[in-house]
C-alpha positions as CSV (number, residue, x, y, z in Angstrom):
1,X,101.9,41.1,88.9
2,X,100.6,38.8,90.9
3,X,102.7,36.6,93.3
4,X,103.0,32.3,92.9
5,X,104.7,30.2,95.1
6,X,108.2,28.9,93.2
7,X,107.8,25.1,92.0
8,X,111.2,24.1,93.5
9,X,110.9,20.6,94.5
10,X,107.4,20.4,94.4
11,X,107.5,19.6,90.7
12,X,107.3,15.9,90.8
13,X,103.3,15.5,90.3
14,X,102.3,16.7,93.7
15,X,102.3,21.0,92.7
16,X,98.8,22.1,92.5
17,X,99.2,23.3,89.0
18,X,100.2,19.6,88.2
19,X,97.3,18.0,85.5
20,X,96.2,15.6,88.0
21,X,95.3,18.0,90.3
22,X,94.2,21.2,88.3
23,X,91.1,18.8,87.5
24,X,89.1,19.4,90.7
25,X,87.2,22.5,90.7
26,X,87.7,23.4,94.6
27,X,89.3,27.0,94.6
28,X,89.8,27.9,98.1
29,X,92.0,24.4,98.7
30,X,93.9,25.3,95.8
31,X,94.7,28.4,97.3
32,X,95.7,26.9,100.2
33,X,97.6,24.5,99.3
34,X,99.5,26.9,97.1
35,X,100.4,28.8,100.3
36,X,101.6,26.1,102.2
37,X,103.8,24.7,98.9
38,X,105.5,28.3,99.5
39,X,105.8,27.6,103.1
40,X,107.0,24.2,102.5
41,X,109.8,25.7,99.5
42,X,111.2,28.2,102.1
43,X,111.8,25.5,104.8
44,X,113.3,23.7,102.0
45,X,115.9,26.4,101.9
46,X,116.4,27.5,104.7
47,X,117.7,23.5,105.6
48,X,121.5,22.0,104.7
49,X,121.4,19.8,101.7
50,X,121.0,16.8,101.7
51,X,119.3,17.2,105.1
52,X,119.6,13.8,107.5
53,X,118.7,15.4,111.0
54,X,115.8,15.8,113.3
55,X,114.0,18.7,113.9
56,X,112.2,18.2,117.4
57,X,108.7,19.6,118.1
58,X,109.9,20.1,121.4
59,X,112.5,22.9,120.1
60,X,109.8,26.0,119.9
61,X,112.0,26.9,117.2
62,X,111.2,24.0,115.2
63,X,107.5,24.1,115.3
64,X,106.8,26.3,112.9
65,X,108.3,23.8,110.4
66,X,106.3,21.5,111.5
67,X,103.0,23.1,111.3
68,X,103.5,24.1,107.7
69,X,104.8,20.2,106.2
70,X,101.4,19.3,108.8
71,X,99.2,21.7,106.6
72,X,100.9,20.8,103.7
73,X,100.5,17.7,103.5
74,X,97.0,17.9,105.0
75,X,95.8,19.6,102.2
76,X,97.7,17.4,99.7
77,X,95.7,14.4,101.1
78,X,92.3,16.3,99.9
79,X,94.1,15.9,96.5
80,X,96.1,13.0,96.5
81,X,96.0,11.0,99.4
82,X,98.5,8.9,97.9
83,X,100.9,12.0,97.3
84,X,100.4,12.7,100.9
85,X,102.1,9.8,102.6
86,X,105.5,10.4,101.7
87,X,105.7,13.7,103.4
88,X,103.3,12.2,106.6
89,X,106.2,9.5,106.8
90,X,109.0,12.3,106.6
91,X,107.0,14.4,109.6
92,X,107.7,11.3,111.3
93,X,111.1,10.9,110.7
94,X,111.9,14.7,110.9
95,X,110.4,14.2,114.9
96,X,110.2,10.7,116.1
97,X,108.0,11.6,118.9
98,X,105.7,12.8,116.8
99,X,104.1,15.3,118.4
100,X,101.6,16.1,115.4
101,X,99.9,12.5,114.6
102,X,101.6,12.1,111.1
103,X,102.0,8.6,112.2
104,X,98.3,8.2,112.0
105,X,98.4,9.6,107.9
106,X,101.5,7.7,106.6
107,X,100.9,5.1,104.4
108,X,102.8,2.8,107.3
109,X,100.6,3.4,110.0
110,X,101.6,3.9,113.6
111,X,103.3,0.8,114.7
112,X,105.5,0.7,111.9
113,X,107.3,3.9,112.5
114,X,107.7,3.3,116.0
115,X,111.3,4.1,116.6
116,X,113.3,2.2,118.8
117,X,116.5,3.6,120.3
């Protein structure tokens, strides 16, 4: 039996089995991506719900979670660049340092997420 990432979450249009996507013939991304929406499912769970915290890149702990949302939504924007912003925009929340460059990808550009404390 072969092993597939759950669809918890991910089921809103931006899963790679979704119709939208399933149309481009690009195998290897698929793949990919499917392996980070796994990732991207068990950070899901492994957070409190409704989750309204920070997770610093400067924690070592933390950077693991933000490598995989990075990759997933990386690959997304191959996809569906406009699927993609949402979870650029929450890498920036999740760490506003942002020690990745999400601000760069979200759909508000750099300046606008600029947080001011």
């Amino acid at each position: 039996m072969e092993w597939r990432p759950p669809r918890q979450r991910l089921s809103d249009g931006v899963h790679p089995k979704h119709p939208r996507t399933a149309q481009r013939e690009r195998p290897a991304e698929d793949e990919a991506l499917a392996w980070a929406a796994a990732g991207v499912c068990v950070l899901q769970q492994s957070l409190p719900q409704p989750f309204h915290d920070v997770l610093l890149y400067g924690d070592t702990d933390n950077r693991p979670a933000h490598r995989i949302l990075f990759a997933y939504a990386s690959l997304l924007k191959l996809k569906d660049p406009g699927a993609a912003g949402p979870w650029f925009t929450a890498l920036v929340h999740l760490n506003p340092p942002d020690n990745v460059g999400a601000r760069f990808f979200a759909p508000e550009g750099p300046q606008v997420l600029s947080f001011q404390r």
